[in-house]
N, C-alpha and C positions, 0 to 999 in steps of 0.2 A: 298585269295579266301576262303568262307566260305566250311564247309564239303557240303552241301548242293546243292553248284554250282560247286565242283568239280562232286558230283557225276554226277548229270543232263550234264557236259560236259561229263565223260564218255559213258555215255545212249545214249548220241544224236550224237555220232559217231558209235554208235553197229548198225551194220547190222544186226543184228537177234529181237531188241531189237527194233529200229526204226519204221517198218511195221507195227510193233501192236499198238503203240503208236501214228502213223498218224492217226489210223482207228480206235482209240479206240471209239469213239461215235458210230459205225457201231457192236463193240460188245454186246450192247444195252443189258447187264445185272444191276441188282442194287444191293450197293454197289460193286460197282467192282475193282479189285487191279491188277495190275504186280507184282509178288511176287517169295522171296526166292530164289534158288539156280542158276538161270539166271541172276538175277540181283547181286549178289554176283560173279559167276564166271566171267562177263565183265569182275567185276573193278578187279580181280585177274587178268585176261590175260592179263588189259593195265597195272595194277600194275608189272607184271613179264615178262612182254615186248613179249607176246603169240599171237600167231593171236585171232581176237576178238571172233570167235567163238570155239577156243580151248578147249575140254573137256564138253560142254554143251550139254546134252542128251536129256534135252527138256526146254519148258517156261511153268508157270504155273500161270495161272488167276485163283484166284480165285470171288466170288461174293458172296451175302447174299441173300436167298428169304426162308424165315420161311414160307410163303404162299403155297410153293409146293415141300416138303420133300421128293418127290417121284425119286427113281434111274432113272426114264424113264425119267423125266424132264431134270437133269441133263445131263445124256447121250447123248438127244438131242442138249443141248445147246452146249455139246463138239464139235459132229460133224457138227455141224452149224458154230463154227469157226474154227476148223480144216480145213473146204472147204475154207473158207475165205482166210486164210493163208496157203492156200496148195503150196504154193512157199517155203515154209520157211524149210528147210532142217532139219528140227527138229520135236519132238513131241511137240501138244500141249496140256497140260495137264489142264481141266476145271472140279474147284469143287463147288459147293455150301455148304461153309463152316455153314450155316444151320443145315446139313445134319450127319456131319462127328460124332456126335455120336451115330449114329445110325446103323454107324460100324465100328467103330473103335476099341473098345471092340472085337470083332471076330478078327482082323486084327494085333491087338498087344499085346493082353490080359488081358487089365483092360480097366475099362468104363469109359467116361469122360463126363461131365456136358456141356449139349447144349453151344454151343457160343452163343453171343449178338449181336454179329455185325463180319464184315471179320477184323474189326480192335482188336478188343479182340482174333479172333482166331492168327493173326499174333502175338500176343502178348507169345504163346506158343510155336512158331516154332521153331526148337533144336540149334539151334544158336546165338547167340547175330548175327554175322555178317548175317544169311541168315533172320533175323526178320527184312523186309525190304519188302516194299509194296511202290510203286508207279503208275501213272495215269496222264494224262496231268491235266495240269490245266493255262489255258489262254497260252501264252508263253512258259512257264515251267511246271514243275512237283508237283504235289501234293505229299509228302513225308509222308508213318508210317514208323516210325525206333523206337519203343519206347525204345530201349536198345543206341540211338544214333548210329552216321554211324564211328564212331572211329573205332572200330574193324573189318566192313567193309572196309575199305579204307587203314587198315594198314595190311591189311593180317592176325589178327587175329580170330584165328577159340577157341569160348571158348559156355561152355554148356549154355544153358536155361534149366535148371532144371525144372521148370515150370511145364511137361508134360510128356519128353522124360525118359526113362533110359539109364543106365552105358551104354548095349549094342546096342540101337540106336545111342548112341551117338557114339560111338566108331567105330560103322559099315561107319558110316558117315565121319570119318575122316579117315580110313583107305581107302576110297575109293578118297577120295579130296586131299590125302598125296601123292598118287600115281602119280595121273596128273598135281597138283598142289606142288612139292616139297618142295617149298621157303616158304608157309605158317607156321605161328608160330601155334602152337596147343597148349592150354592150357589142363593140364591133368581134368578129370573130378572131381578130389575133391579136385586140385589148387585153 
């Protein structure tokens, strides 16, 4: 079974993960992804034999609209499917990765260079394993994993330097180490 079709079998037995994915044409943003730390933790709970919603705190969609940089926009768009998905026992977290330098600088302390697309921003995300975006597409899933789904799929957790610092990164596994034990963590200058 390729990496590919393992993941899409995990995805398509998550109950938290499935809902959004039947109605994903109903969330009618563009560019738009399932992203990072939801689709990451799945394949950890079926990896380490967890209930499938074990330790997930929220899902997070991101989309691209350069056309409308404005917080009110965005905001909108969150609680427009938050109502959609108000069944779903979790937060759901909607950004327009557009948008995110324009505070992120205040938010972490240095400024970063607009994105080009949601697929260039996942290309930043602090993880090899949680740089993972997916989407239906016909049957199956449209996959970005530009880092590959190997460390995805093997439980390991190692940095994307890319963006992140020593101490995001580090905030980020001390917190996935706790709920996730069995994961391998690569140190950040391994």
């Amino acid at each position: 079974m390729s990496e590919q079709a393992e993941l899409e079998d995990i995805v398509f037995k998550s109950p938290l993960l499935m809902p959004l994915l039947k109605r994903w044409d109903e969330i009618a943003l563009p560019d738009c992804w399932l992203v990072a730390g939801a689709i990451a933790q799945t394949v950890w709970n079926h990896a380490f034999g967890l209930p499938s919603s074990h330790g997930i705190n929220d899902l997070d969609i991101v989309y691209f609209d350069a056309d409308d940089l404005s917080e009110q926009a965005e905001a909108d768009h969150a609680t427009r499917v938050r109502e959609m998905f108000s069944d779903l026992p979790v937060w759901i977290d909607v950004k327009n990765e557009a948008r995110v330098h324009c505070w992120y600088e205040a938010k972490f302390g240095y400024p970063i260079p607009p994105y080009k697309s949601t697929l260039d921003a996942i290309t930043t995300f602090p993880t090899t394993a949680t740089a993972v975006g997916l989407r239906p597409n016909g049957e199956g899933l449209e996959c970005c994993a530009p880092f590959g789904l190997s460390d995805l799929l093997n439980g390991i957790v190692r940095p994307n330097k890319k963006q992140i610092t020593q101490a995001i990164y580090e905030q980020k596994v001390h917190r996935w180490t706790a709920v996730w034990p069995r994961l391998t963590v690569m140190d950040w200058d391994g």
